[in-house]
DRENKOLPA-696244 format. One record per residue (C-alpha): y, z, x; residue number from 1. Coordinates in nm, 2 decimals, always signed. Example, Ala and Ser with C-alpha at 12.3 -4.5 7.8 and 13.67 -1.06 7.14 Angstrom:
-0.45|+0.78|+1.23|1 $
-0.11|+0.71|+1.37|2 $
REM end
This chain:
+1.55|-5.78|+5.70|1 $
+1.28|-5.91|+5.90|2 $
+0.93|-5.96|+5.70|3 $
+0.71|-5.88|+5.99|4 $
+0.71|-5.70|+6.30|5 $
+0.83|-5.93|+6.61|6 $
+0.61|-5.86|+6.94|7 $
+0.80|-6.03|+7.31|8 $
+0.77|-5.99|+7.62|9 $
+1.03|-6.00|+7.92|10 $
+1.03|-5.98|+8.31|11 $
+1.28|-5.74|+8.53|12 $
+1.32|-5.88|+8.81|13 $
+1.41|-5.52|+8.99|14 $
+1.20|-5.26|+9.12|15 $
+1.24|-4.89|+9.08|16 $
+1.10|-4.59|+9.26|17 $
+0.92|-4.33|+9.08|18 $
+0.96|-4.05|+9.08|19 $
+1.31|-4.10|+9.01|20 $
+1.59|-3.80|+8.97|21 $
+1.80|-3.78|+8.66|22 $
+2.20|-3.93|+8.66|23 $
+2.49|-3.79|+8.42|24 $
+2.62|-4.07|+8.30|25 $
+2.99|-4.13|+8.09|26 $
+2.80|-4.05|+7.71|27 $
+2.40|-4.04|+7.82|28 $
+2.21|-3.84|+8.07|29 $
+1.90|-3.97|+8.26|30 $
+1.68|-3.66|+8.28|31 $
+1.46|-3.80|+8.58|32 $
+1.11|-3.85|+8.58|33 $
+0.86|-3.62|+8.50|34 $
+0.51|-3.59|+8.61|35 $
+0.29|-3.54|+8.28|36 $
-0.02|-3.66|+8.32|37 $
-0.32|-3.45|+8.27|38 $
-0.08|-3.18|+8.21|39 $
-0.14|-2.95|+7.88|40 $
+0.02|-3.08|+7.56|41 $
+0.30|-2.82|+7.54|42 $
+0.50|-2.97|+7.85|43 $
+0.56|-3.31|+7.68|44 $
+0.75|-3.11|+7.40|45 $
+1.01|-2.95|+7.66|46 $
+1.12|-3.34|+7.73|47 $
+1.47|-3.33|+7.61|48 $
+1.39|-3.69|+7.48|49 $
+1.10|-3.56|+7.29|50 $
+1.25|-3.23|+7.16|51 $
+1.38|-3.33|+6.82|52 $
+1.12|-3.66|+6.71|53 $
+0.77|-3.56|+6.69|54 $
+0.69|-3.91|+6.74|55 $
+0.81|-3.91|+7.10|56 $
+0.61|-3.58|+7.18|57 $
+0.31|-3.72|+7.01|58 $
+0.33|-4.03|+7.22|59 $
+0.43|-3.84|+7.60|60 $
+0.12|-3.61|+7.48|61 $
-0.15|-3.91|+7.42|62 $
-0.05|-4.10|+7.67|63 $
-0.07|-3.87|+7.95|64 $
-0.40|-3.72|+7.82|65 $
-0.63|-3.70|+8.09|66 $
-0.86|-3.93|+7.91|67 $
-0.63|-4.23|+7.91|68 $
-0.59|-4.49|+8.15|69 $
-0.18|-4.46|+8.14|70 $
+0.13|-4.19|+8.25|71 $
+0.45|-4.18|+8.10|72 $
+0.77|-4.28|+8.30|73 $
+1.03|-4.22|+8.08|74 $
+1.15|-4.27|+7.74|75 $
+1.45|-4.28|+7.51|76 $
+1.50|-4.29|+7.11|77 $
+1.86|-4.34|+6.94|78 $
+1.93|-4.35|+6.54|79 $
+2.24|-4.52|+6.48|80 $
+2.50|-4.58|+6.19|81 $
+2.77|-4.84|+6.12|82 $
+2.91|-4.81|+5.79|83 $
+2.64|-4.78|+5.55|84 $
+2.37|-4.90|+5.77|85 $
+2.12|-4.70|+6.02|86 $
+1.89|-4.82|+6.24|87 $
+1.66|-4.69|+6.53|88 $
+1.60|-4.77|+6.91|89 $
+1.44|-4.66|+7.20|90 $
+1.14|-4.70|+7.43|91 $
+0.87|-4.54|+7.62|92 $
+0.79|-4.65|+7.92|93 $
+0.45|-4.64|+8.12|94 $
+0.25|-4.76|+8.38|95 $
-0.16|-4.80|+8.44|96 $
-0.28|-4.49|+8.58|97 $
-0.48|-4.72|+8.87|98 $
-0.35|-4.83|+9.22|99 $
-0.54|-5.14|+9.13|100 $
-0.45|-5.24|+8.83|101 $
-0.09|-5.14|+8.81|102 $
-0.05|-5.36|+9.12|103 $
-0.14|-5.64|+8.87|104 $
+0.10|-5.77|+8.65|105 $
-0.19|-5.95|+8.41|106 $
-0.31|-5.66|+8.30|107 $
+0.02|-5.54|+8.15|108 $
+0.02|-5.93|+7.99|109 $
-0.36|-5.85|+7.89|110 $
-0.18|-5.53|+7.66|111 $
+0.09|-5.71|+7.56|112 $
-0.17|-6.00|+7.45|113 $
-0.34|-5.79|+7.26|114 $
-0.11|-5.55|+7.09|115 $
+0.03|-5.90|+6.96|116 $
-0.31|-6.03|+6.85|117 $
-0.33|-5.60|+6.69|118 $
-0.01|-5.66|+6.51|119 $
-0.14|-6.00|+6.36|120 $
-0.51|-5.90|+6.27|121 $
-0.30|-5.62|+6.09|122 $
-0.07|-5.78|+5.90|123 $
+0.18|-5.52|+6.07|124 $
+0.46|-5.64|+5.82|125 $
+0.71|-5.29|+5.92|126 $
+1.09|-5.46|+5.99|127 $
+1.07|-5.35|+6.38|128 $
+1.09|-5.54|+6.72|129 $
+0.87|-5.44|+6.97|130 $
+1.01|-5.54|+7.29|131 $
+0.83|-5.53|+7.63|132 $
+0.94|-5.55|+7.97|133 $
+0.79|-5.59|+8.28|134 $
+0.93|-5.44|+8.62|135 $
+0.83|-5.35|+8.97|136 $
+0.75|-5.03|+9.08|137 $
+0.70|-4.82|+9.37|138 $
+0.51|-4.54|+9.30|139 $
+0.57|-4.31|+9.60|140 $
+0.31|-4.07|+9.57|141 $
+0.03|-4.32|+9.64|142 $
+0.29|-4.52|+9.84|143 $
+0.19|-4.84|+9.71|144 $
+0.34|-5.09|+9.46|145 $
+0.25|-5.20|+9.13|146 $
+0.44|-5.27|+8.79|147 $
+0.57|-5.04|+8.48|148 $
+0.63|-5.16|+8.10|149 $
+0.90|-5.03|+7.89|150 $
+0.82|-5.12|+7.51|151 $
+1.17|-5.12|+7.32|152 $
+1.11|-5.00|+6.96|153 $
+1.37|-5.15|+6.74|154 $
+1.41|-5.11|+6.34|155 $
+1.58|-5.37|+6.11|156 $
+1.85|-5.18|+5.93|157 $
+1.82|-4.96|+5.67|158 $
+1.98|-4.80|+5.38|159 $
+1.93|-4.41|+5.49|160 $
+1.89|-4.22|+5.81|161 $
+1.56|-4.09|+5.73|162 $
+1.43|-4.42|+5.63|163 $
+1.52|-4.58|+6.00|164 $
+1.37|-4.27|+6.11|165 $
+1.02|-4.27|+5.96|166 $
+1.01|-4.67|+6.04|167 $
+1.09|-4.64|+6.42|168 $
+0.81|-4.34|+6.40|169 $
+0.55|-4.56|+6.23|170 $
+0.59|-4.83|+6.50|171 $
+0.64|-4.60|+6.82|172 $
+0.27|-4.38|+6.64|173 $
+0.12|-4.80|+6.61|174 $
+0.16|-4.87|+7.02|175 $
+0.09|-4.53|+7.09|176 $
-0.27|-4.60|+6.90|177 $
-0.29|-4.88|+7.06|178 $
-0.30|-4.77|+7.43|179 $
-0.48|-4.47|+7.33|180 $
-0.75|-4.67|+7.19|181 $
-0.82|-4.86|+7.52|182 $
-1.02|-4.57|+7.64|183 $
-1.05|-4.38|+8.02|184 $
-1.02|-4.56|+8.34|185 $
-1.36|-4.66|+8.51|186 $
-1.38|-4.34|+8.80|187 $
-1.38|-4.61|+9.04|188 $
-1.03|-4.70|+9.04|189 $
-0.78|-4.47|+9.27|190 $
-0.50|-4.29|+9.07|191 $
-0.17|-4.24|+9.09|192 $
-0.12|-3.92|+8.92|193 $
REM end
């Protein structure tokens, strides 16, 4: 097991257009994008991702609070087992809720900076991996371009299902503090949603 939580960051080079529709796939489906922001707090629950975790509904729900500077683009969670081990994965992903800033990849470094400097000031010791990525975006409402980040949540292994459960919860409920802490956008800024 890990003795601390490990924080990186990663660049896509792709770009994707939001909104995007959803793709049946072999043993997954995509269930598209979904425009949630500002929207009231019982619409996040009817996300098939977020149906069954609380964490995940929590998370689409603060996020995409009209008081936040972020919206949700998608998200994913998956508790696995191999033998007599579970573990957790998944992500949320979200972009800056500003034509400006979106279009500028150092701010999503600036969170990424600080979530890292969060985790440390903490002593954040769960057995997770957060993992960041960076990746272009079109966001065709506004039609203009800018950049999303997907945060991967991934827990060490664990012993019991509910344990990897409650650990990936506790570090998906940490980022989403984190972002939610940061506050409203200036009403200066143009929006995407």
């Amino acid at each position: 097991m890990v003795d601390t939580a490990h924080n990186v960051l990663v660049l896509r080079n792709r770009t994707k257009g939001i909104p995007y529709l959803g793709v049946k796939r072999d043993r997954s489906t995509n269930h598209g994008f979904v425009a949630l922001k500002g929207k009231p707090a019982g619409e996040a629950r009817k996300i098939a991702e977020a149906g069954d975790v609380e964490a995940v509904a929590r998370c689409l729900e603060r996020l995409n609070h009209a008081d936040t500077g972020f919206f949700t683009v998608g998200c994913e969670k998956a508790f696995n087992v191999d033998g007599d081990v579970h573990w957790a994965k998944g992500y949320v992903e979200f972009a800056l809720n500003s034509i400006e800033l979106a279009s500028d990849a150092q701010q999503y470094f600036k969170l990424f900076f600080e979530f890292n400097h969060r985790l440390f000031a903490k002593n954040f010791n769960l057995p997770v991996q957060y993992g960041w990525e960076l990746e272009g975006a079109m966001f065709q409402t506004t039609d203009t371009s800018g950049f999303t980040a997907t945060v991967w949540v991934t827990t060490d292994v664990c012993p019991m299902e509910g344990e990897a459960r409650e650990l990936w919860s506790r570090a998906l409920d940490e980022l989403t503090d984190f972002l939610c802490e940061l506050g409203p956008l200036d009403p200066a800024y143009a929006r995407i949603y």
